[in-house]
N, C-alpha and C positions, 0 to 999 in steps of 0.2 A: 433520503433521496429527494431533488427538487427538480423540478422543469425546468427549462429553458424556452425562452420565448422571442425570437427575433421577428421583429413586423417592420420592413420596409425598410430595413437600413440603407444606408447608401454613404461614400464614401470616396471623394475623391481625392487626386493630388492635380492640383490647378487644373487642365483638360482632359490630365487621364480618370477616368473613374476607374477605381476597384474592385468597388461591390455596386451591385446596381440593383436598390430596391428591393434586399432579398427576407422572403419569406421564411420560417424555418423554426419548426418546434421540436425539440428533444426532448425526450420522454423521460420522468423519473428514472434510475437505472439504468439506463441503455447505452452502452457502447457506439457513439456516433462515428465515423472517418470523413473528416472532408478531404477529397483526392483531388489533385488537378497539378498541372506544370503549372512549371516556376511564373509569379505573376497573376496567377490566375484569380485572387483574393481570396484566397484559404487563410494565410496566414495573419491577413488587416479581416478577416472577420473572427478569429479566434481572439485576438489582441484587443476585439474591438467588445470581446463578452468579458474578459479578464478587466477592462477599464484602462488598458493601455493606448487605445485608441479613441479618438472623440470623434465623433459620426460627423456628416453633415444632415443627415436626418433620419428619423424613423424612430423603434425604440425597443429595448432590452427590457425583459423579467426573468429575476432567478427566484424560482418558483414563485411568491406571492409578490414581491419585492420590485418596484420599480427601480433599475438602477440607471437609466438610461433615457431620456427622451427630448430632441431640442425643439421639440415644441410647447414641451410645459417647461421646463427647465433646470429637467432634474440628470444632476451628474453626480452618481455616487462613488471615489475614490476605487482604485483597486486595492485596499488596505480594508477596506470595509463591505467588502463585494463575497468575503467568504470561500474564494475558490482556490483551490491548489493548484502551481504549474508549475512546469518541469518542460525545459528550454532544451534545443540541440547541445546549448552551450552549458550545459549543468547547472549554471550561477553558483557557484558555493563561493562561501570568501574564502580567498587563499591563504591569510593569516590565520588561519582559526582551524582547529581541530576536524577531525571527522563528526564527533561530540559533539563537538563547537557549534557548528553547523545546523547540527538538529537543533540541539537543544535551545539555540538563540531563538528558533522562532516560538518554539515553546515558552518561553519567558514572557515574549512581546505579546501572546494571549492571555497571560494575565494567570498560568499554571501553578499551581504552588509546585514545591520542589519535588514530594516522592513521585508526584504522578508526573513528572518531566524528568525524571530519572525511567521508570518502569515504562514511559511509553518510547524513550529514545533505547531502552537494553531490548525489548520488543521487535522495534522495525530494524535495529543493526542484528539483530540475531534471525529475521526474516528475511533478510539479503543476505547473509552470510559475510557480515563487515565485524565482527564484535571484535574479534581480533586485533582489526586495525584502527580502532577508535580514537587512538593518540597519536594518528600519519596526521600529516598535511593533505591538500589535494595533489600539492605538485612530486609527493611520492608515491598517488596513485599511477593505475593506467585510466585509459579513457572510460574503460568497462567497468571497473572501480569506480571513479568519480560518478558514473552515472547510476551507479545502485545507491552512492551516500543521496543525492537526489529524489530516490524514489525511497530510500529509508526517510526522508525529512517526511514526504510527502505522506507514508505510512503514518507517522508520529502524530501529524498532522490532525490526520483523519478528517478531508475535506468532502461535503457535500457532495461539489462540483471537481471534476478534476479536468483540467486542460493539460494536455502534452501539443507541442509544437516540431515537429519533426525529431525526436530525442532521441533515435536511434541513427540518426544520419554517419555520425563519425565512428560509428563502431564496426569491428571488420564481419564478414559478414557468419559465422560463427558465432561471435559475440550476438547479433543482431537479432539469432533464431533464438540465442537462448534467451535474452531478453525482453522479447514479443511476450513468453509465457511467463516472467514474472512482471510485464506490466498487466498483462490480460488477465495474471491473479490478484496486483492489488488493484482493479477493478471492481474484482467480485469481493475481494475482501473487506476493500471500504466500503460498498454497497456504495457509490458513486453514482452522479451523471458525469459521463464521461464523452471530453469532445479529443477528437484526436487526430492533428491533420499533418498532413505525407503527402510526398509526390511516388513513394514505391506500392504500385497496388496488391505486391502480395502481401507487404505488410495489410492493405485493409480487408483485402479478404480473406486473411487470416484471422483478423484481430474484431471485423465490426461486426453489431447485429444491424448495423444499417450506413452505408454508405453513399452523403452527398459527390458529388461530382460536378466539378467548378469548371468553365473555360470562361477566360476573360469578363472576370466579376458575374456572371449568373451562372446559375443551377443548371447544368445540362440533366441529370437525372440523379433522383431521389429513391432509392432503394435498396430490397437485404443483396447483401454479396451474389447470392446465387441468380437473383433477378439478372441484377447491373451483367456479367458473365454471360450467362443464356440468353440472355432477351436484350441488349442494348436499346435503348431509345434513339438515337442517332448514332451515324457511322465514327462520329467522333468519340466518343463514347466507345462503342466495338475495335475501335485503333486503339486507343489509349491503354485498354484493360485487356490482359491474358499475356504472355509470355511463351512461345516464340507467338510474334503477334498473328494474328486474324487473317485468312487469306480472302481478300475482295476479287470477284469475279464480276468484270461487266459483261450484260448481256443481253442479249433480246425474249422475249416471252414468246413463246410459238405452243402452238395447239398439235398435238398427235395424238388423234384417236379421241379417248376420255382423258390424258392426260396432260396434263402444263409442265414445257421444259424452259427455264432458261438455257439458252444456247450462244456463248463464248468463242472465244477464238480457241479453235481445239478442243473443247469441255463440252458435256451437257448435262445441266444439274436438276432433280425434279423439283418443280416451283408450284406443288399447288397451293400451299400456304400464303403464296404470292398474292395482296388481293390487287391485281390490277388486270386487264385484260391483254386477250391476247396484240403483240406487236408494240409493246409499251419498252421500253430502255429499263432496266434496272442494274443494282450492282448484287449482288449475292454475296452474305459472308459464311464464314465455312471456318470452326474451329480444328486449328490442326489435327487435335484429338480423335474428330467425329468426321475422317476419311478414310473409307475402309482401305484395305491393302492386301493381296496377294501378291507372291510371285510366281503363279501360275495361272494361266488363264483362264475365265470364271465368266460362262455366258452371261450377257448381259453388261457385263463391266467395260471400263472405258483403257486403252491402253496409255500406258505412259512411262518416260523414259529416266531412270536415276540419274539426277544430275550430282547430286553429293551428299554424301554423308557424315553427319556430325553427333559421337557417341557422349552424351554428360556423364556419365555413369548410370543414373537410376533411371536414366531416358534417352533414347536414341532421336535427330533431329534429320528427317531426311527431307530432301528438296528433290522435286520432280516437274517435269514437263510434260503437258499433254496438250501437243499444237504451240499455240503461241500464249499458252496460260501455264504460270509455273504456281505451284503449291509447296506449302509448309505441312510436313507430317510427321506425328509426333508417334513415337512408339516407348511402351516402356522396358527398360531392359537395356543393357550392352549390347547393340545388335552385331553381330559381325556378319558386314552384306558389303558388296563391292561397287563402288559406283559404276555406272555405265549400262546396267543392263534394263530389261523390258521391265515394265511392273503393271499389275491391273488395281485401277484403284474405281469406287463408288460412293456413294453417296447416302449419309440417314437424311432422308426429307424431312425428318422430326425438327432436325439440328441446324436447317440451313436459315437463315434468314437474310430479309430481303429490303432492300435501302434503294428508295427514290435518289437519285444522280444528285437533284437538283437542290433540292431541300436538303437533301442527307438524313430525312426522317425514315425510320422501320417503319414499311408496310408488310408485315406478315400479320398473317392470321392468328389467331390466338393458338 
């Protein structure tokens, strides 16, 4: 297991920059995600720890190992950088066996022959390829080509392991099943593992810790369940959850001993809000974490089914209350008909609460 060490990178192309000065250490063993949309420099900072990329400043360590810095002038090849990586696009070469494949890079480490024979029958018999070890790629399928990839990578047995979006082209069956054999040879190599996506249930399926990228900086660094429950910014809280996040704006008002945000239509309890009363905020609200009856329930807020959408293992309903509409998540096949009354409420625990302006979380802890 090694560290990882980024101090200060930074990386432009002519006036766009991609990554801007970014800080970021990965821990022996751990399962890193960098998340963020397309552009965001997730993928020129992975490139850029692999040795495919050259900085315009700052500097890399993989674990003790300067491999990166242009200010002393050290650039160490990605051939001598020691990490394993496994591309959207597979890389295999296409003339060359299933075998082929593995076993060529085991040659170019310098293996003698039984242990590049026993560790390529190993990682194809850990993917479930042994069979096919004398196809081509191009008589694989996609989900195929991408196990010979992560069998190389097995063989390998690299320190550090980089993945670059590798499950992108796989349909999305393929994709669950192979979350769980990337997230075993993880464990199996005892790896540092950097792994970057634009799908976030892949990271908060897959990581012990999840960066979050918008245009070149770190919007928040945290475990899956942080980044989820707690967003540090609203962008941040849109980006991550499925169906997404419901934002209510609204005003802070005082009744009695308690603090309401109060909406068009709504009123959410805001004492975790730390701001005073009469202040603008925005309130997020996971669809999850909005109660629901269809019957009326002292206390509760009415509101009207605008539609329903059943996934199978989860019902998606969309409702209005006033001129604020909500996303509500239930589990189950519901069978319930749009149109009618509903009473919905509110956990105070679950709601948080975002400055307009800034788009920074002011809740309370």
């Amino acid at each position: 297991m090694e560290q990882i060490g980024l101090s200060g990178i930074r990386k432009a192309y002519g006036r766009e920059v991609a990554v801007h000065d970014l800080d970021l250490t990965i821990r022996p063993g751990e399962f890193l995600t960098i998340l963020g949309p397309s552009g965001c420099g997730k993928t020129t900072t992975l490139r850029a720890i692999a040795g495919l990329e050259e900085l315009d400043d700052g500097e890399i360590h993989l674990g003790e190992r300067l491999v990166f810095s242009r200010r002393r002038g050290v650039v160490v090849p990605p051939e001598k950088r020691g990490v394993g990586l496994i591309f959207q696009s597979y890389a295999l070469w296409p003339h060359m066996t299933v075998q082929r494949n593995i076993t060529l890079a085991l040659e170019e480490k310098g293996l003698g022959k039984p242990e590049i024979e026993a560790r390529a029958a190993q990682a194809l018999e850990t993917v479930q390829m042994t069979a096919l070890r004398g196809r081509y790629p191009s008589e694989l399928s996609g989900g195929q080509q991408q196990r010979v990839a992560v069998a190389r990578m097995i063989a390998l047995r690299p320190k550090i392991l980089l993945m670059d979006e590798p499950l992108s082209n796989l349909d999305a069956k393929l994709r669950l099943d192979m979350r769980s054999e990337l997230l075993q040879l993880h464990r199996d190599l005892g790896s540092t593992t950097v792994y970057v996506t634009h799908d976030q249930a892949e990271a908060l399926t897959l990581s012990d810790r999840i960066v979050v990228m918008d245009r070149g900086r770190v919007l928040q660094e945290a475990s899956p369940y942080e980044i989820y429950h707690h967003p540090r910014n609203l962008v941040v809280a849109e980006f991550i959850g499925e169906p997404r996040i419901n934002l209510v704006p609204g005003t802070l008002v005082r009744e009695g001993d308690a603090l309401h945000l109060v909406g068009d239509g709504v009123r959410l309890p805001a004492d975790r809000a730390r701001q005073v009363r009469g202040e603008r905020l925005t309130a997020a609200v996971r669809p999850e974490n909005i109660r629901l009856s269809t019957t009326p329930v002292e206390g509760w807020q009415e509101a009207h089914l605008d539609d329903v959408q059943p996934t199978g293992a989860t019902t998606i309903l969309q409702v209005s209350a006033g001129g604020t509409r909500l996303r509500l998540v239930r589990p189950g096949f519901l069978r319930i008909t749009a149109g009618i009354a509903l009473w919905i409420n509110f956990d105070p625990d679950t709601i948080e609460f975002f400055d307009p302006d800034t788009q920074d979380n002011v809740s309370a802890p």
